[in-house]
N, CA, C and O atoms as CSV, one atom per row, in Angstrom:
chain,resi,resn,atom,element,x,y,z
A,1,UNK,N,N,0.843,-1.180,0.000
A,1,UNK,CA,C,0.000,0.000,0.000
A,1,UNK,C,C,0.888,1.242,0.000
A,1,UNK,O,O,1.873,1.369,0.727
A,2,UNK,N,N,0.569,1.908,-0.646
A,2,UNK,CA,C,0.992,3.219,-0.729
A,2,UNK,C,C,0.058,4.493,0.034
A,2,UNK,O,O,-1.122,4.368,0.361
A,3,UNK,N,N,0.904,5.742,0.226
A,3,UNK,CA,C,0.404,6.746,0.680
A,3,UNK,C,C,0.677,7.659,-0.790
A,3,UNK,O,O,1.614,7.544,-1.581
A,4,UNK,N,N,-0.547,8.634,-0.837
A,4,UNK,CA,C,-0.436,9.224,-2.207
A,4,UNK,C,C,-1.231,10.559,-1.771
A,4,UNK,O,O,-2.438,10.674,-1.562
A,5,UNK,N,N,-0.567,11.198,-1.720
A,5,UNK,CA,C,-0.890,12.760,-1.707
A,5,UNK,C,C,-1.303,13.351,-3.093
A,5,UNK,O,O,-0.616,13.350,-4.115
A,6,UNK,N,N,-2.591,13.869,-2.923
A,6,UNK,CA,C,-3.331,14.638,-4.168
A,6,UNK,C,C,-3.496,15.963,-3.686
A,6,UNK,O,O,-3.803,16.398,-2.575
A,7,UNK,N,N,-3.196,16.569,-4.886
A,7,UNK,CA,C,-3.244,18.140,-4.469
A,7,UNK,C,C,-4.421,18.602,-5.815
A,7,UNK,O,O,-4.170,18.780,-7.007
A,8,UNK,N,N,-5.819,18.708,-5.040
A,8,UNK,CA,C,-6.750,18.840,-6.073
A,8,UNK,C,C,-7.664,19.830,-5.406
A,8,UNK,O,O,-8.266,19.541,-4.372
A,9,UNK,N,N,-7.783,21.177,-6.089
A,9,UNK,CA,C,-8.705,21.951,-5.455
A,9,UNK,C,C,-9.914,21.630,-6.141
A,9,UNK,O,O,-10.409,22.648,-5.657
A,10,UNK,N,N,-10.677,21.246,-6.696
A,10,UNK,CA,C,-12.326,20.893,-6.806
A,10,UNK,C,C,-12.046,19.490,-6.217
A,10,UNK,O,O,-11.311,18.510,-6.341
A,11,UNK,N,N,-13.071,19.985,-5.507
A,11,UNK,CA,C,-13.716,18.602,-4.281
A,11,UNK,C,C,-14.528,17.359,-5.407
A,11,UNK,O,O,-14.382,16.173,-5.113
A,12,UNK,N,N,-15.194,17.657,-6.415
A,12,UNK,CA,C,-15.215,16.209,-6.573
A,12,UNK,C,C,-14.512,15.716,-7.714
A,12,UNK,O,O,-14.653,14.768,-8.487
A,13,UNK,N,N,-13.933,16.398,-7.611
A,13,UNK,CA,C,-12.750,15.301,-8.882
A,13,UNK,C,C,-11.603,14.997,-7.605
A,13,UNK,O,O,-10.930,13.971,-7.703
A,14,UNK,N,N,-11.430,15.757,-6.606
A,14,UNK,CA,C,-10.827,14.626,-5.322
A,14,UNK,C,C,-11.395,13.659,-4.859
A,14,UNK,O,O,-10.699,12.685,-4.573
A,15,UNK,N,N,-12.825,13.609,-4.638
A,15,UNK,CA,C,-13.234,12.323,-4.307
A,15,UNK,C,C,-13.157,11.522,-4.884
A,15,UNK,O,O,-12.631,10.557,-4.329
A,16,UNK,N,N,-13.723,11.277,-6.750
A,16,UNK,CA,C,-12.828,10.442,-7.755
A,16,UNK,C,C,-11.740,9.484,-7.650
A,16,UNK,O,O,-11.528,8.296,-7.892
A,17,UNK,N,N,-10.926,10.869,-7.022
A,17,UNK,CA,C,-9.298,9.739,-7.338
A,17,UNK,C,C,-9.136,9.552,-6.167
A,17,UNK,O,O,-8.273,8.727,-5.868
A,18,UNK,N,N,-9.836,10.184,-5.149
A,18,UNK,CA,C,-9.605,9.334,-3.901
A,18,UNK,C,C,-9.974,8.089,-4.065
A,18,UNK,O,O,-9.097,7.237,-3.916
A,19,UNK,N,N,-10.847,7.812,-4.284
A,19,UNK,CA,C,-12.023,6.689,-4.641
A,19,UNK,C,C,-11.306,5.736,-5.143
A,19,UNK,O,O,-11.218,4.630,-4.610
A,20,UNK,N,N,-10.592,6.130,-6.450
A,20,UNK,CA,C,-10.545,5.267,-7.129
A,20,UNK,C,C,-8.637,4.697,-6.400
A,20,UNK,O,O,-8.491,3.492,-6.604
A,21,UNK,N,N,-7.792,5.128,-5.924
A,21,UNK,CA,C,-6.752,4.968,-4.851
A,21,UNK,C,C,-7.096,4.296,-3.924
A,21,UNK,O,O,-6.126,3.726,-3.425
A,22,UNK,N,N,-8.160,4.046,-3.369
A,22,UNK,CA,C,-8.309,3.646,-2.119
A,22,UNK,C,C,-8.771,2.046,-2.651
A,22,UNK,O,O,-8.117,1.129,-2.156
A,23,UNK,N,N,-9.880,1.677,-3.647
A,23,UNK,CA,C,-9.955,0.736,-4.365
A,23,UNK,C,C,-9.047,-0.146,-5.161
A,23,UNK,O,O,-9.445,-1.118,-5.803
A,24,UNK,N,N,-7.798,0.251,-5.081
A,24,UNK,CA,C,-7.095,-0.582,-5.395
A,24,UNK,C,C,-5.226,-0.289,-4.434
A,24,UNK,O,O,-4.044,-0.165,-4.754
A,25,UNK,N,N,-6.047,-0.309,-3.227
A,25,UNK,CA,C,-5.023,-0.764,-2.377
A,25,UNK,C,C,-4.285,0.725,-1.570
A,25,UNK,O,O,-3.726,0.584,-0.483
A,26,UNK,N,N,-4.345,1.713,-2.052
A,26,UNK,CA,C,-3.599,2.628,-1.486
A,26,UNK,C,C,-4.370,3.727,-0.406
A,26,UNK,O,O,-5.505,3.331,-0.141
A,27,UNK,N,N,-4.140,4.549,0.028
A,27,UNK,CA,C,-4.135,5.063,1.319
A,27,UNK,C,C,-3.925,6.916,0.372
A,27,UNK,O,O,-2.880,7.316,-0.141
A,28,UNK,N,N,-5.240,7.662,0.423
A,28,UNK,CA,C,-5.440,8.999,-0.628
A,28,UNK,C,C,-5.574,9.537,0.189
A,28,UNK,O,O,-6.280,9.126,1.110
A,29,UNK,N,N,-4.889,10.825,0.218
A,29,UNK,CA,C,-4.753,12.201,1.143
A,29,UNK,C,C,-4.828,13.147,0.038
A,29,UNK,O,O,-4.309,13.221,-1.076
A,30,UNK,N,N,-5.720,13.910,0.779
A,30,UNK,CA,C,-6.356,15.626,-0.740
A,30,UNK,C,C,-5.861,16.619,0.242
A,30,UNK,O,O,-6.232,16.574,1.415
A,31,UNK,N,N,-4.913,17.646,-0.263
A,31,UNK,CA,C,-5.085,19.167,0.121
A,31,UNK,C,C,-5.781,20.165,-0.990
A,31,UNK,O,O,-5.442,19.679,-2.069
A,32,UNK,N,N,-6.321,20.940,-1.160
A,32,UNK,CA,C,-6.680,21.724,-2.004
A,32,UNK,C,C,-6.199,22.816,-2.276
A,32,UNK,O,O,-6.708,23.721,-2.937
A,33,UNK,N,N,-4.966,22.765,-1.660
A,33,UNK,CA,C,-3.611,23.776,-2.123
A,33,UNK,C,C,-2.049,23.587,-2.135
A,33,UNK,O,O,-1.570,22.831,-1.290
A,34,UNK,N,N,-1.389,24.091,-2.851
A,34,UNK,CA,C,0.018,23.448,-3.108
A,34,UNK,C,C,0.847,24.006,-1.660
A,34,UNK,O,O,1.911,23.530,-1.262
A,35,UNK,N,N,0.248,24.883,-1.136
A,35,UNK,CA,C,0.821,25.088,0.545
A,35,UNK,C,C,0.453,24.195,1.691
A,35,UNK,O,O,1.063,23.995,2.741
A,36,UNK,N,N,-0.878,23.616,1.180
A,36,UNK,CA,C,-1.502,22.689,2.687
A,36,UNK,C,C,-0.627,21.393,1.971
A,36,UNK,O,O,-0.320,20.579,2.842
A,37,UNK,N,N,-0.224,21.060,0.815
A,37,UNK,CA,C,0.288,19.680,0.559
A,37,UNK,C,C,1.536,19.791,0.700
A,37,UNK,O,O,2.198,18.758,0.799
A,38,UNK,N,N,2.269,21.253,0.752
A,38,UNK,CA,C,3.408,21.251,0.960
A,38,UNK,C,C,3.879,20.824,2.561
A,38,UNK,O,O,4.841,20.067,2.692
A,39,UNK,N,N,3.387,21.178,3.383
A,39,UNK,CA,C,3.466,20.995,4.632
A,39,UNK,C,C,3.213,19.352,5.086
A,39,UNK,O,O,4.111,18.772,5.697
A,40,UNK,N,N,1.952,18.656,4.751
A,40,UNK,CA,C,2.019,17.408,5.355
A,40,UNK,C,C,2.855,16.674,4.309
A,40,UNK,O,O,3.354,15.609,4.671
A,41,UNK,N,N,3.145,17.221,2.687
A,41,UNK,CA,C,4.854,15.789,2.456
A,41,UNK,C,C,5.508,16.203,3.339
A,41,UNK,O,O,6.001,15.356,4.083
A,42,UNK,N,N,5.745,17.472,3.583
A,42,UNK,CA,C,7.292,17.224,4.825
A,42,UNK,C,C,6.913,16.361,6.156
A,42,UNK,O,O,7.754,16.161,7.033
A,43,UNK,N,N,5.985,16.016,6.212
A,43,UNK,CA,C,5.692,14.923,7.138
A,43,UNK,C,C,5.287,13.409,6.896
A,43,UNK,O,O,4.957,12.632,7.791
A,44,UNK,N,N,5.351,13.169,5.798
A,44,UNK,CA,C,4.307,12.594,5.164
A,44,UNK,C,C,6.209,11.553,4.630
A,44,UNK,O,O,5.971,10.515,4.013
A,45,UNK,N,N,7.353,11.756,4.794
A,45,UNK,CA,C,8.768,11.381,4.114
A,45,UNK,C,C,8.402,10.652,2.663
A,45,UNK,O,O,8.268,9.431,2.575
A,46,UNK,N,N,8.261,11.556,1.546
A,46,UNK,CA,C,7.531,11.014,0.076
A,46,UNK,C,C,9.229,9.789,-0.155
A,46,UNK,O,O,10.201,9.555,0.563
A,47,UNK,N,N,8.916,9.463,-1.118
A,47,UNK,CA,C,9.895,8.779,-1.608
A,47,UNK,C,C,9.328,8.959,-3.432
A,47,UNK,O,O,9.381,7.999,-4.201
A,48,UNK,N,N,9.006,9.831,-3.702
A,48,UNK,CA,C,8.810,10.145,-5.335
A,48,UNK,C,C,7.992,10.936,-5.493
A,48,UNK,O,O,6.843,10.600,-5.208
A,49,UNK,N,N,8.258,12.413,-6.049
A,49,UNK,CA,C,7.070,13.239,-5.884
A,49,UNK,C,C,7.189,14.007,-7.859
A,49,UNK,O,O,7.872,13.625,-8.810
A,50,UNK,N,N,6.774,14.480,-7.807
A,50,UNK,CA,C,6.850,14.929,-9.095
A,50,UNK,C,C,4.990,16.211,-9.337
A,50,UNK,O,O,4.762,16.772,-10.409
C-alpha cells in the first residue's frame, strides 16, 4: 500500500481519485492547495514526488 498525496482543489474530482486509490489498495490524502500539501509531504517522508 501506498500513501499518495493529491493536491486537487475541486472537491469532486478529489473524491474520484480518492475513490478510485483507495480501491485498489492505497491510502489517498487531498489538500486543495500546493501550501496545505506542501506541509504534510514534509511529514508525510515522500519517496517520489513529481
Amino acid at each position: 500500500m501506498a500513501r499518495i498525496l493529491l493536491i486537487e482543489d475541486s472537491p469532486t474530482e478529489a473524491a474520484v481519485m480518492i475513490q478510485l486509490l483507495e480501491r485498489n489498495g492505497h491510502q489517498g490524502l487531498n489538500r486543495d492547495s500546493s501550501g496545505n500539501g506542501s506541509c504534510l509531504m514534509g511529514s508525510m517522508e515522500p519517496r517520489v514526488t513529481g
